[in-house]
PDB file of N, CA, C and O in Angstrom:
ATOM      1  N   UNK A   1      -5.811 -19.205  -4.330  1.00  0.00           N
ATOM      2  CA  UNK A   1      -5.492 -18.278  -3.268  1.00  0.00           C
ATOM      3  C   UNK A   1      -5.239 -16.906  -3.887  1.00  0.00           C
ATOM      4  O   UNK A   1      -4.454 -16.774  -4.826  1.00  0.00           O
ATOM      5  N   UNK A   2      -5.956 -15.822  -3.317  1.00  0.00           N
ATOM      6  CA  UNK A   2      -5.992 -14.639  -4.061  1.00  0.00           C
ATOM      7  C   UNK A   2      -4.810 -13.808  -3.249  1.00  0.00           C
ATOM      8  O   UNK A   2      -4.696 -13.695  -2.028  1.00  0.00           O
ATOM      9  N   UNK A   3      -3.799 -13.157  -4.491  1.00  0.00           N
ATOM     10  CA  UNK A   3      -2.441 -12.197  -3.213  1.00  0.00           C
ATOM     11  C   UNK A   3      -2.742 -10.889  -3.991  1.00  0.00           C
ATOM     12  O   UNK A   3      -2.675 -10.715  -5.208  1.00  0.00           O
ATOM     13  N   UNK A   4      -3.102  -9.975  -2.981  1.00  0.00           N
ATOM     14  CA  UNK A   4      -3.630  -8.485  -3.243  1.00  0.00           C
ATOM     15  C   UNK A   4      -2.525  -7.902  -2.896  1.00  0.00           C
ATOM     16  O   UNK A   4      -2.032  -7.899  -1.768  1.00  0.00           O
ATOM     17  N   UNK A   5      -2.025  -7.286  -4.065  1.00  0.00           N
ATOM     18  CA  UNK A   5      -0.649  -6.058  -3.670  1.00  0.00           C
ATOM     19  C   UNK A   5      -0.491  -5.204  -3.236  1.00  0.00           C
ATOM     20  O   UNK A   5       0.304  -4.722  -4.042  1.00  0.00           O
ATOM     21  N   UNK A   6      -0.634  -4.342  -2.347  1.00  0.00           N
ATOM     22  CA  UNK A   6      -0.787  -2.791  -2.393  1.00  0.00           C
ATOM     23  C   UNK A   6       0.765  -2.130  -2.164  1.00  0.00           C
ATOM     24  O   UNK A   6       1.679  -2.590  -1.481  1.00  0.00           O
ATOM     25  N   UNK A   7       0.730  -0.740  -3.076  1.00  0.00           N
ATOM     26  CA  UNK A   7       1.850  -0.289  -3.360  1.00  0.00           C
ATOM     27  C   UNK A   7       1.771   1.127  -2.807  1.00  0.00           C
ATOM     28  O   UNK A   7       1.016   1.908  -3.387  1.00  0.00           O
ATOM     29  N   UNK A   8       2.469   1.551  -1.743  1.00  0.00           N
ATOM     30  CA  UNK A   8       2.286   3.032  -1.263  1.00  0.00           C
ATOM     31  C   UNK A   8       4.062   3.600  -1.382  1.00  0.00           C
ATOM     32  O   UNK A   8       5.135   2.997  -1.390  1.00  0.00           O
ATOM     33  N   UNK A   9       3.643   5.141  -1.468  1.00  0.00           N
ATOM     34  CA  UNK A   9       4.920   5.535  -0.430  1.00  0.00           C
ATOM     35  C   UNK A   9       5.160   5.424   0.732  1.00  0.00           C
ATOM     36  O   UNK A   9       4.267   5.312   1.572  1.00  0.00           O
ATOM     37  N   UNK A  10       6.360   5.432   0.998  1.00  0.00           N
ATOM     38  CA  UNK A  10       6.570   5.381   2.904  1.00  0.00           C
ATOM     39  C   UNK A  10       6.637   6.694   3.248  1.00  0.00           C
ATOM     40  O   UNK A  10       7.733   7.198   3.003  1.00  0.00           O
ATOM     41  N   UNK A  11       5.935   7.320   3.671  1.00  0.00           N
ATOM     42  CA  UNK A  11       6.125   8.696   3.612  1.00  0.00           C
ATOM     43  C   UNK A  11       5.985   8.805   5.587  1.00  0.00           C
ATOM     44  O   UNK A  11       5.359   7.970   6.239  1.00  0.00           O
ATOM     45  N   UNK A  12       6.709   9.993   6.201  1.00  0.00           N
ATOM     46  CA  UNK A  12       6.476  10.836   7.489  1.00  0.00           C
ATOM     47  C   UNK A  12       6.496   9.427   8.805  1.00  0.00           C
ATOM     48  O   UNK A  12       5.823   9.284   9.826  1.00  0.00           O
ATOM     49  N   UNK A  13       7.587   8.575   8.187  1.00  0.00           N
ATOM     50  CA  UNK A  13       8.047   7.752   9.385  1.00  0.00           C
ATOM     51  C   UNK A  13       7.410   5.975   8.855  1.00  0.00           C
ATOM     52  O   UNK A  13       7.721   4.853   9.255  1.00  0.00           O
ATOM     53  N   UNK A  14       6.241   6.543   7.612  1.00  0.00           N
ATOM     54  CA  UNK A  14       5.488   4.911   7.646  1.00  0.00           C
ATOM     55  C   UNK A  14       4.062   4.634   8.076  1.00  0.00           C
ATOM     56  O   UNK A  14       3.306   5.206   8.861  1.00  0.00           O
ATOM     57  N   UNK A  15       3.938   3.488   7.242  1.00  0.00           N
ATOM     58  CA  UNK A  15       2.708   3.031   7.803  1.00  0.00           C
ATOM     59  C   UNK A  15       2.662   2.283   9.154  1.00  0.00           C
ATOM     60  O   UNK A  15       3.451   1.343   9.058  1.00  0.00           O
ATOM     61  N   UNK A  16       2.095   2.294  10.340  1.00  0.00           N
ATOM     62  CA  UNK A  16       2.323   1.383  11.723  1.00  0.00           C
ATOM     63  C   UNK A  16       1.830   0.035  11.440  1.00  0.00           C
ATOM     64  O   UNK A  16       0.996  -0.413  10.653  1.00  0.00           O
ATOM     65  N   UNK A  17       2.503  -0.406  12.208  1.00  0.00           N
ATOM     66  CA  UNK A  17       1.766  -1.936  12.370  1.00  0.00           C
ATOM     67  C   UNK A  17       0.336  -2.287  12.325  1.00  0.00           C
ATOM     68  O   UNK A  17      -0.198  -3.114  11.587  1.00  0.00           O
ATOM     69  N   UNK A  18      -0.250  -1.480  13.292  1.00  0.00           N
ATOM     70  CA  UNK A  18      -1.612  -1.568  13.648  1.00  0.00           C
ATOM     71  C   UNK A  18      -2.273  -0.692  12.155  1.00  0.00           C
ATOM     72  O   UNK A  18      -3.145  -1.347  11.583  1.00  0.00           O
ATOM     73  N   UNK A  19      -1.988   0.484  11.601  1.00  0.00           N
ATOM     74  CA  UNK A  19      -2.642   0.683  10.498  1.00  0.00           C
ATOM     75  C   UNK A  19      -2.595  -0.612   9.106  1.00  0.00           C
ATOM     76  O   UNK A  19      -3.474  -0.856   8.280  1.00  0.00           O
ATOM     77  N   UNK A  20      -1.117  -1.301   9.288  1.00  0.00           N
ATOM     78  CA  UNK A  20      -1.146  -2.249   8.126  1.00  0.00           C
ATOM     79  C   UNK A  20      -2.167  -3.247   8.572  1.00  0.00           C
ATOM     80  O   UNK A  20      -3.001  -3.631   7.751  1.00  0.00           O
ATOM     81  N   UNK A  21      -2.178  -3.707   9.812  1.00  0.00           N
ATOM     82  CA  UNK A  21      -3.226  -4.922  10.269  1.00  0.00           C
ATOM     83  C   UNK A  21      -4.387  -4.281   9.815  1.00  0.00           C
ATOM     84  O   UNK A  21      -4.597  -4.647   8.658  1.00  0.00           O
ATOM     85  N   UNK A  22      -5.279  -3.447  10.229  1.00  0.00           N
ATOM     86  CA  UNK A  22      -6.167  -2.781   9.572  1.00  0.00           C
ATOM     87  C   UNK A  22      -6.275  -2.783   8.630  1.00  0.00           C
ATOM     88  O   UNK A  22      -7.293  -3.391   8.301  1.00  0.00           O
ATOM     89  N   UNK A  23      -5.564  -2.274   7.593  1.00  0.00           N
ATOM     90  CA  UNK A  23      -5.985  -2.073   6.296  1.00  0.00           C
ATOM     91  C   UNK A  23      -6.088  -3.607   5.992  1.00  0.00           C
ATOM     92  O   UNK A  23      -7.136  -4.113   5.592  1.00  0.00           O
ATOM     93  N   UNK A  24      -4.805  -4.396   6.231  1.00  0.00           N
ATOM     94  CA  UNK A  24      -5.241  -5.670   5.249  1.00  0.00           C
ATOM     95  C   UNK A  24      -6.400  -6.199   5.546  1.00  0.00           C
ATOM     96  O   UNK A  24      -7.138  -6.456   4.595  1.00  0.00           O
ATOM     97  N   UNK A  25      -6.849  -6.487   6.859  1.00  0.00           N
ATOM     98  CA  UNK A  25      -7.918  -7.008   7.176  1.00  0.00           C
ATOM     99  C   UNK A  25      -9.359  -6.424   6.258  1.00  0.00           C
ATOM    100  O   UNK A  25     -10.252  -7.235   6.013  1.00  0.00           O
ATOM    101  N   UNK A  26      -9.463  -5.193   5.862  1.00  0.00           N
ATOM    102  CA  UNK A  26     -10.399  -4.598   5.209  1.00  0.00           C
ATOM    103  C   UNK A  26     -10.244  -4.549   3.983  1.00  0.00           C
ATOM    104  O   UNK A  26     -10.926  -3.824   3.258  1.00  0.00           O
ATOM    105  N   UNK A  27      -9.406  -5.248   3.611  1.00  0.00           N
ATOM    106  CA  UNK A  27      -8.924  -5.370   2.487  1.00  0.00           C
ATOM    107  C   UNK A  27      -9.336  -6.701   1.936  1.00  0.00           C
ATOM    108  O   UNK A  27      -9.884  -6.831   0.841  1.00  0.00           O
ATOM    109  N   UNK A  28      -8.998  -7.833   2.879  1.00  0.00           N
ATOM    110  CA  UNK A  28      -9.443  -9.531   2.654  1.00  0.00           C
ATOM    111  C   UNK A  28     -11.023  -9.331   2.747  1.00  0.00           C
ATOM    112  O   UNK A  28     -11.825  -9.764   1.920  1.00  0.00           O
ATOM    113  N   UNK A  29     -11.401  -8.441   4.146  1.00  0.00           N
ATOM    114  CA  UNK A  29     -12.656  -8.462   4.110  1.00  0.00           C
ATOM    115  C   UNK A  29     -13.523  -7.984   2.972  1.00  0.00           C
ATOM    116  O   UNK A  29     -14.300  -8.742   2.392  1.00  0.00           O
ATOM    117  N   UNK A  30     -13.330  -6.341   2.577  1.00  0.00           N
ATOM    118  CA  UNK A  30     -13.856  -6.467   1.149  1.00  0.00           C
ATOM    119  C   UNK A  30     -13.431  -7.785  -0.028  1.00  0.00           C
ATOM    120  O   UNK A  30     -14.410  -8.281  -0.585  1.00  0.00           O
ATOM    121  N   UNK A  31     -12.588  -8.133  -0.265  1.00  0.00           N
ATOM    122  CA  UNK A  31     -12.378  -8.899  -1.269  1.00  0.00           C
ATOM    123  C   UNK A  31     -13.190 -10.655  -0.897  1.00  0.00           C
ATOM    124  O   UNK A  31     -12.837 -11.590  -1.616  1.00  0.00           O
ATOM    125  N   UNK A  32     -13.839 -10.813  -0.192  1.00  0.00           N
ATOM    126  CA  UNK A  32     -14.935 -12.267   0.149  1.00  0.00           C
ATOM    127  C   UNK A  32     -16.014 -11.455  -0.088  1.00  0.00           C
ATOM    128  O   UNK A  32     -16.691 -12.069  -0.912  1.00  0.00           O
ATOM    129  N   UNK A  33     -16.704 -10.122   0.250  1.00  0.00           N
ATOM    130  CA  UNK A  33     -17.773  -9.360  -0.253  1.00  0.00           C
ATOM    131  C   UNK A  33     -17.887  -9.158  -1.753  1.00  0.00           C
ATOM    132  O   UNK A  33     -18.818  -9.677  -2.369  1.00  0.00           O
ATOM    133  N   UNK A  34     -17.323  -8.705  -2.124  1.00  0.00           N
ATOM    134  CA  UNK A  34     -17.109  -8.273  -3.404  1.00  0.00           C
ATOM    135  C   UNK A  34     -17.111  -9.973  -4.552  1.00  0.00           C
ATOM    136  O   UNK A  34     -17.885 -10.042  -5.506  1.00  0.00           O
ATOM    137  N   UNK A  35     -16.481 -10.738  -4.328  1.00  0.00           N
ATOM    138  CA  UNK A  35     -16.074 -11.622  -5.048  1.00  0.00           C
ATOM    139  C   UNK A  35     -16.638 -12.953  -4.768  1.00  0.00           C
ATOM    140  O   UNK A  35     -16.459 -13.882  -5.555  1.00  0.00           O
ATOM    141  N   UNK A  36     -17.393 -13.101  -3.548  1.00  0.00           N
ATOM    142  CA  UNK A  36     -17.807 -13.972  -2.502  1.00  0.00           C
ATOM    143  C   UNK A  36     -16.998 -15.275  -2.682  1.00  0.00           C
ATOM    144  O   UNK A  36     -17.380 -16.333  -3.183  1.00  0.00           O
ATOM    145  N   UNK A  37     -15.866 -14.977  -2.192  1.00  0.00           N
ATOM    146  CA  UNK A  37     -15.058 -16.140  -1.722  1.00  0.00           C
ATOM    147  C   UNK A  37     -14.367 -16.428  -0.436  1.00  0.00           C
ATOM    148  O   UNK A  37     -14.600 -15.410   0.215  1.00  0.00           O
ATOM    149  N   UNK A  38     -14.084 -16.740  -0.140  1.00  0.00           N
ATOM    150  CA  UNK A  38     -13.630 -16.511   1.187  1.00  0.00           C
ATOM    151  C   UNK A  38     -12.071 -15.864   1.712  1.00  0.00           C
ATOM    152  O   UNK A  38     -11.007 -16.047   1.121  1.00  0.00           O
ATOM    153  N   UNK A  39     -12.266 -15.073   2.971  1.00  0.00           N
ATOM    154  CA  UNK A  39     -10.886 -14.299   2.750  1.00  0.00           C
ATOM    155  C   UNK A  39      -9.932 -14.915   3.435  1.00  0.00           C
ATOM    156  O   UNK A  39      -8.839 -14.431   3.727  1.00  0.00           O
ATOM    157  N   UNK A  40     -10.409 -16.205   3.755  1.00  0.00           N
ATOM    158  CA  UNK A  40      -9.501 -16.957   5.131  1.00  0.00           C
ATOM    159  C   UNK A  40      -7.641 -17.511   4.418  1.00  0.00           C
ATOM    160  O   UNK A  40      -6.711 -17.905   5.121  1.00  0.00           O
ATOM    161  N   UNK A  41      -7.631 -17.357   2.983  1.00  0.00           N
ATOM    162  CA  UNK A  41      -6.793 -17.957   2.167  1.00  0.00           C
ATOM    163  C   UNK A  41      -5.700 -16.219   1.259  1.00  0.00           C
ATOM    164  O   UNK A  41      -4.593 -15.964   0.786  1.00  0.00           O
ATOM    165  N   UNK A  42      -7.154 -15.484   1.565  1.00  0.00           N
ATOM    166  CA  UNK A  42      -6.399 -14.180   1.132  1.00  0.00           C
ATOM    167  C   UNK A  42      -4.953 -13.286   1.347  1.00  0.00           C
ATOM    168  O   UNK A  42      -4.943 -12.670   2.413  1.00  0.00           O
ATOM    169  N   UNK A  43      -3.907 -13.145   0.620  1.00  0.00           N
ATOM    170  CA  UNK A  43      -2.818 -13.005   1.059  1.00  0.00           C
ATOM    171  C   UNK A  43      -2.718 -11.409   1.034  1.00  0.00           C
ATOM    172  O   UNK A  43      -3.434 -10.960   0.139  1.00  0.00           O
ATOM    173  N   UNK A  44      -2.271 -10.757   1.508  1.00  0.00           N
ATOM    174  CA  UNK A  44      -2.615  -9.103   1.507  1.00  0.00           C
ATOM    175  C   UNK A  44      -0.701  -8.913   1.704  1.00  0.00           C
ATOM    176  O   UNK A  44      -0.105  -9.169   2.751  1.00  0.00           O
ATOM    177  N   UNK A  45      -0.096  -8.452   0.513  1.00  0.00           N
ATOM    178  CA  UNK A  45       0.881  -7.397   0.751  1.00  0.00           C
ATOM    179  C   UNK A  45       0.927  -6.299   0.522  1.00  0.00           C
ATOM    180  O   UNK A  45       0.434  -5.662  -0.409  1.00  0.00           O
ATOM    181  N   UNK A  46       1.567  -5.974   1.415  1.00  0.00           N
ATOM    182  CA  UNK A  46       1.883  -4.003   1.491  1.00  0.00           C
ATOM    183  C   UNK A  46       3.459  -3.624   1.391  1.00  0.00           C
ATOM    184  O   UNK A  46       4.315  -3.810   2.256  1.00  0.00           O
ATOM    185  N   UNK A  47       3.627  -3.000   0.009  1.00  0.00           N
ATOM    186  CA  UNK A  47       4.934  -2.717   0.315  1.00  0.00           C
ATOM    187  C   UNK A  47       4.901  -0.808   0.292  1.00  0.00           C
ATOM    188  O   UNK A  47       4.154   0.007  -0.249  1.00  0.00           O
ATOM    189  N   UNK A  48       6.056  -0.700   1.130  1.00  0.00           N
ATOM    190  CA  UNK A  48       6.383   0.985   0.842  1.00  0.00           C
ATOM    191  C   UNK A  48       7.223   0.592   0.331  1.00  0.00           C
ATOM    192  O   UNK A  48       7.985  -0.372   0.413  1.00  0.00           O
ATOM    193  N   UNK A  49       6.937   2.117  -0.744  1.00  0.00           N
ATOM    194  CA  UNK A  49       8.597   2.934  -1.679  1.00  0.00           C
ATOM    195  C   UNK A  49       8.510   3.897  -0.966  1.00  0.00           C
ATOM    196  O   UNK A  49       7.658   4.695  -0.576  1.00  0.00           O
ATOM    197  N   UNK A  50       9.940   3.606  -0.818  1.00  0.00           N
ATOM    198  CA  UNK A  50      10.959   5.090  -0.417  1.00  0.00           C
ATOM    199  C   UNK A  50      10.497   6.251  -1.433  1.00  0.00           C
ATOM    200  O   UNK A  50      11.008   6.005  -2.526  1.00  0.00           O
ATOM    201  N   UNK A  51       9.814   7.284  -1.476  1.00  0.00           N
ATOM    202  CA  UNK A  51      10.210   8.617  -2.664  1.00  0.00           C
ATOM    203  C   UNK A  51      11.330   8.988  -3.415  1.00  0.00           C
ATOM    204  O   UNK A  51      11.544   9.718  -4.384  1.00  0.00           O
ATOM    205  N   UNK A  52      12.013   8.225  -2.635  1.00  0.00           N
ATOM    206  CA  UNK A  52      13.514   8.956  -3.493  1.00  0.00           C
ATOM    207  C   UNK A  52      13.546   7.530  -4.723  1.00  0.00           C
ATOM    208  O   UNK A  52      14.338   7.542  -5.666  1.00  0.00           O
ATOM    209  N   UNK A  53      12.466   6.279  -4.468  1.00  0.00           N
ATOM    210  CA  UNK A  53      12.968   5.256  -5.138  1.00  0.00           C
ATOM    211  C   UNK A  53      11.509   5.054  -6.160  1.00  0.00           C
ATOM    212  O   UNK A  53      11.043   3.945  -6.423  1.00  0.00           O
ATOM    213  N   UNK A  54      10.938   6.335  -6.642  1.00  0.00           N
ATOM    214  CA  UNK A  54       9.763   7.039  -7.193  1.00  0.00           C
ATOM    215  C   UNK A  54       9.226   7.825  -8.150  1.00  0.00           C
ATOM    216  O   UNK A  54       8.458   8.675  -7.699  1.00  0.00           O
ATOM    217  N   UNK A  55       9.390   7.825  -9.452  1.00  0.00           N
ATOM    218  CA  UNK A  55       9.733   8.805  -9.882  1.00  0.00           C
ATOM    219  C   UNK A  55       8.325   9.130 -11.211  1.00  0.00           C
ATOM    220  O   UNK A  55       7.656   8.289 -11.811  1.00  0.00           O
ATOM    221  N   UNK A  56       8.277  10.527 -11.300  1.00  0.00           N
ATOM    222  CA  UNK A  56       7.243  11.044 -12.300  1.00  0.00           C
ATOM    223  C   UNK A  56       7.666  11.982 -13.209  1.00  0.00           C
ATOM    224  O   UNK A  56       7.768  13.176 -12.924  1.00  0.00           O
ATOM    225  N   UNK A  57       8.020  11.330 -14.713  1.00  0.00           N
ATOM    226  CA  UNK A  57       8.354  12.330 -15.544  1.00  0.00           C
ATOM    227  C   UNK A  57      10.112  12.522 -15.654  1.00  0.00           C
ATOM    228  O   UNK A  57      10.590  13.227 -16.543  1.00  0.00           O
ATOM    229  N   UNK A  58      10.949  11.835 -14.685  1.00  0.00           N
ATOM    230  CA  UNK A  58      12.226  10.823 -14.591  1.00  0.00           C
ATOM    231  C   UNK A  58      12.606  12.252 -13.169  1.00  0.00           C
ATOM    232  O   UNK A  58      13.704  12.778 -12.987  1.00  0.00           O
ATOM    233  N   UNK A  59      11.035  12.603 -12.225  1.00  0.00           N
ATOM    234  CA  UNK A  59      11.788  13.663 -10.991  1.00  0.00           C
ATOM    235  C   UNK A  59      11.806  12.542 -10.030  1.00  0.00           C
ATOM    236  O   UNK A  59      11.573  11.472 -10.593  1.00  0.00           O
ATOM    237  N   UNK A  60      11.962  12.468  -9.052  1.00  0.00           N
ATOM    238  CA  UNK A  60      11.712  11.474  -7.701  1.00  0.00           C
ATOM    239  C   UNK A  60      10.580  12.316  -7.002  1.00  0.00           C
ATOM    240  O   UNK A  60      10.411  13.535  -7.032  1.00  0.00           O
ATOM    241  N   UNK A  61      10.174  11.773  -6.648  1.00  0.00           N
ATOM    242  CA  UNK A  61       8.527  11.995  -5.787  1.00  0.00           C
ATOM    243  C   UNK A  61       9.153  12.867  -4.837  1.00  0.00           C
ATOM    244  O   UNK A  61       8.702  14.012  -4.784  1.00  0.00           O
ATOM    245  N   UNK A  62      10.143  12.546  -4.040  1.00  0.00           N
ATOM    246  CA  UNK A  62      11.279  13.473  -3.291  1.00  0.00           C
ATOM    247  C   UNK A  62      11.326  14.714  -3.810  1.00  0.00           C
ATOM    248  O   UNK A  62      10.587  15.532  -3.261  1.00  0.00           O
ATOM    249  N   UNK A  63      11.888  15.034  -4.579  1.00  0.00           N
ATOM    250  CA  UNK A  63      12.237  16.549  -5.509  1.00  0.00           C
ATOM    251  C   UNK A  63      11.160  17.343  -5.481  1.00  0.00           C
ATOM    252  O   UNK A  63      11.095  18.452  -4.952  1.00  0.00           O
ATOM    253  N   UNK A  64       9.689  16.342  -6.478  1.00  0.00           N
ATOM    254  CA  UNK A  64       8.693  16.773  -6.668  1.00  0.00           C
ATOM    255  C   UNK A  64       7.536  17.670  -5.338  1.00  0.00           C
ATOM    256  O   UNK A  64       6.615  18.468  -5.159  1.00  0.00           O
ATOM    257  N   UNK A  65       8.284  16.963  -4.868  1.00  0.00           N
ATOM    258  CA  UNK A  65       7.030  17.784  -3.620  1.00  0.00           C
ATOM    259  C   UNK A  65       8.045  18.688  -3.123  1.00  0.00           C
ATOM    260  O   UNK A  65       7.540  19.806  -3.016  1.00  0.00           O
ATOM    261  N   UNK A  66       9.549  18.679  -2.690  1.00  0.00           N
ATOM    262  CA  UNK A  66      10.717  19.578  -2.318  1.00  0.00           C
ATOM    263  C   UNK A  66      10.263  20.747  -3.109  1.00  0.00           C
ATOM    264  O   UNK A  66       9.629  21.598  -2.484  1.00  0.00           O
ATOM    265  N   UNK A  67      10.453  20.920  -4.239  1.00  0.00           N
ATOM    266  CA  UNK A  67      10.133  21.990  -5.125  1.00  0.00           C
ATOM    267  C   UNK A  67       8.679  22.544  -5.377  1.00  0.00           C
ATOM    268  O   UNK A  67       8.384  23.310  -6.294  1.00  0.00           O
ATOM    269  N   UNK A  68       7.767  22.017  -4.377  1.00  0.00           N
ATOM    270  CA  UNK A  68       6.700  22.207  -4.118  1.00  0.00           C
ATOM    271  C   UNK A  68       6.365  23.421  -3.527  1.00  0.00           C
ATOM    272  O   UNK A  68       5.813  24.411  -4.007  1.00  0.00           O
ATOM    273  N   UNK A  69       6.963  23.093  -1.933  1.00  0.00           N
ATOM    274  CA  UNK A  69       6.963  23.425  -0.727  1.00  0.00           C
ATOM    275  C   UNK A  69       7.460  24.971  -1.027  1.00  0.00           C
ATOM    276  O   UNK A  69       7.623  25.759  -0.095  1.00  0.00           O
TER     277      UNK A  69
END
């Protein structure tokens, strides 16, 4: 059984329900294309990080774009 991770920020409220259903689905679906196995067993997680729980260079992804702007 194949478990595909995906790792985002949670950024401007989140990903919706209906975008996570989406993506995973295109996600299992590429992965039976690509690999030709079947995606009926495919486990698809999605987690968000918080920005503040993010960091590049020891800034928080938070700061980094704050000091952007």
């Amino acid at each position: 059984m194949p478990v595909i991770n995906v790792k985002m920020t949670h950024e401007d409220g989140g990903a919706t329900k209906e975008q996570k259903e989406e993506f995973a689905k295109k996600v299992a679906d590429d992965f039976e294309k690509v690999f030709k196995r079947s995606s009926k067993s495919a486990v698809v997680i999605i987690e968000e990080i918080n920005t503040d729980n993010y960091s590049i260079g020891g800034e928080t992804i938070t700061n980094i774009r704050k000091n952007k702007a």
